[in-house]
C-alpha positions in Angstrom: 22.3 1.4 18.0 25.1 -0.8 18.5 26.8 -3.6 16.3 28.4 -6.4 16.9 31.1 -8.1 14.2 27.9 -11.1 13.7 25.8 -8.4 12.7 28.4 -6.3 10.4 29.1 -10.3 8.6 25.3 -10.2 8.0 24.9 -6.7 6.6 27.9 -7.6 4.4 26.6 -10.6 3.3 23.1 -8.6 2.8 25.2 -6.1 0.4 27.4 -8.4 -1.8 23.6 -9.8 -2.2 22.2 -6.0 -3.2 25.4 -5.7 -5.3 24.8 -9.1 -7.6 21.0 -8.5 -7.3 20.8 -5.0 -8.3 22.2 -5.1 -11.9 19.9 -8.4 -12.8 17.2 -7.0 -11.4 17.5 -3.9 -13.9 17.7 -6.4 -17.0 14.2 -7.9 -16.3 11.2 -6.3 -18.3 8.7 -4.9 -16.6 6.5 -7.1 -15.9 8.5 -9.2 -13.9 9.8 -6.3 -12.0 6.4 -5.1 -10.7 5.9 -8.9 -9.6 8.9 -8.5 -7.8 8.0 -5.1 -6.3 4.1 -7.1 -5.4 5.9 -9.6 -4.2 8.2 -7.3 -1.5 5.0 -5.3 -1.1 3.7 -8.6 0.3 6.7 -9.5 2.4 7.2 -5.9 4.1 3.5 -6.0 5.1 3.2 -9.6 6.5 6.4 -8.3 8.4 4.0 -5.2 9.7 1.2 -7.5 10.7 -1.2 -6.0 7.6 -3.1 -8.2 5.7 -3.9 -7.6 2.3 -6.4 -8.4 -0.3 -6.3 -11.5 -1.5 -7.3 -13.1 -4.9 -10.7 -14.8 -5.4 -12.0 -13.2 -2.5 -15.1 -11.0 -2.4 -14.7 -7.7 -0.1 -17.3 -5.3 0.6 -17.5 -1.4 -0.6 -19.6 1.2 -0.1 -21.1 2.5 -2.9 -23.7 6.2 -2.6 -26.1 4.1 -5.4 -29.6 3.7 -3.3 -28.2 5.5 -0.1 -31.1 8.2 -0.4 -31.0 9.1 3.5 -27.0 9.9 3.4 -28.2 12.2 0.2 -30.7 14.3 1.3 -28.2 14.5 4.6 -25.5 15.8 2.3 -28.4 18.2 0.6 -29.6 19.7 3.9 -25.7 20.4 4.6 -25.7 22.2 1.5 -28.4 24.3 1.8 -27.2 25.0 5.5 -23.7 25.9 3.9 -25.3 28.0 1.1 -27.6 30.1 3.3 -24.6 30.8 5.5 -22.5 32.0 2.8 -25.3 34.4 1.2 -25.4 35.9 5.1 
């Protein structure tokens, strides 16, 4: 990867920012710090393209409760596990 001297003024400027940012960042309690931390969290992933969840919004899980067909699948896979095992 190559460099030029605009880039090397950017990264400098991008480090005397790290340097003074750094030290308050360590003073802050931590709450504030794990806002900070969502907060980059947030950042680096719209940077990726990855949408996260969002608050007041309703998103579906799957849940076993009332799944009684993927249950007796799981218990036939047993059984076929169990009698392999005592062979």
């Amino acid at each position: 990867m190559h460099y030029n001297k605009k880039d090397t003024k950017k990264m400098e400027d991008i480090t005397m920012g790290l340097e003074q940012l750094l030290p308050t960042l360590q003073t802050l309690p931590r709450a504030d710090k794990l806002l900070i931390v969502q907060y980059l969290i947030s950042e680096l992933a719209k940077e990726e393209g990855i949408t996260l969840f969002e608050a007041d919004k309703n998103y579906p899980i799957w849940t076993p409760y009332n799944c009684f067909e993927a249950a007796d699948t799981l218990l036939k896979a047993l059984e076929v596990a169990e009698a392999t095992n005592d062979d």
